[in-house]
N, C-alpha and C positions, 0 to 999 in steps of 0.2 A: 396468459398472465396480463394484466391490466396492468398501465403505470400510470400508478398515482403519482403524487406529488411527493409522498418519505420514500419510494422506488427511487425517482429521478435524482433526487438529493445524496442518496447512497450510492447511487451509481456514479455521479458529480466527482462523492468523496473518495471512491475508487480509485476513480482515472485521477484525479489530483494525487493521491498517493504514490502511483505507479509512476506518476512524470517526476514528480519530487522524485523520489527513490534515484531513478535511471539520471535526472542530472547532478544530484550529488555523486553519482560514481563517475560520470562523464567528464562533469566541467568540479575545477578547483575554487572553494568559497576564497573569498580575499582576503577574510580573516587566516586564514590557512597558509595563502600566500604571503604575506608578511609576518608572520611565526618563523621560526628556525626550524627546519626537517626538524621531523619525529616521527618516526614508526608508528608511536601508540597512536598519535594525532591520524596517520594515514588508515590504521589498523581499522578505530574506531569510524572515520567515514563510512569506508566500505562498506562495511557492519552494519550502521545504521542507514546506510543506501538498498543494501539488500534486506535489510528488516520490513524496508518500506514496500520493496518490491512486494515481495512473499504477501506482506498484510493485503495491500493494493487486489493483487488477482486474488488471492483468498475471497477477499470480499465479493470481489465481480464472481466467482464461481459459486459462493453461496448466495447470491439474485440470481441466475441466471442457470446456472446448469444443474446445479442439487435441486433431487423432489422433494418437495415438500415434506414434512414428516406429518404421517397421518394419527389420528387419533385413535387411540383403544378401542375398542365395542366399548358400550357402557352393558350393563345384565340389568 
């Protein structure tokens, strides 16, 4: 597989994803910190930390380890 330049840029937006994801579950936004506890508030980080994860390697797995889908015969 050759990388082009829309490869390298998706693969870029992967790993931005995957990092974003893991330190929204890691470290606490400040806006968050100076909020009153909330469940829903902590519920929905996680949520959207692991959504990011999931999408993140999703993406890396379809560049990189999915084959290609091939095309039909034509008759």
């Amino acid at each position: 597989m050759a990388l082009d330049q829309r490869s390298a840029v998706q693969t870029v937006w992967a790993v931005l994803l995957t990092a974003m994801g893991v330190l929204l579950c890691l470290k606490t936004p400040y806006a968050l910190r100076q909020a009153p506890a909330s469940g829903f508030l902590s519920f929905a980080r996680y949520f959207i930390g692991a959504l990011l994860i999931v999408g993140g390697i999703k993406k890396l797995y379809r560049l990189y380890l999915s084959k290609p889908k091939e095309s039909p015969p034509e008759k």
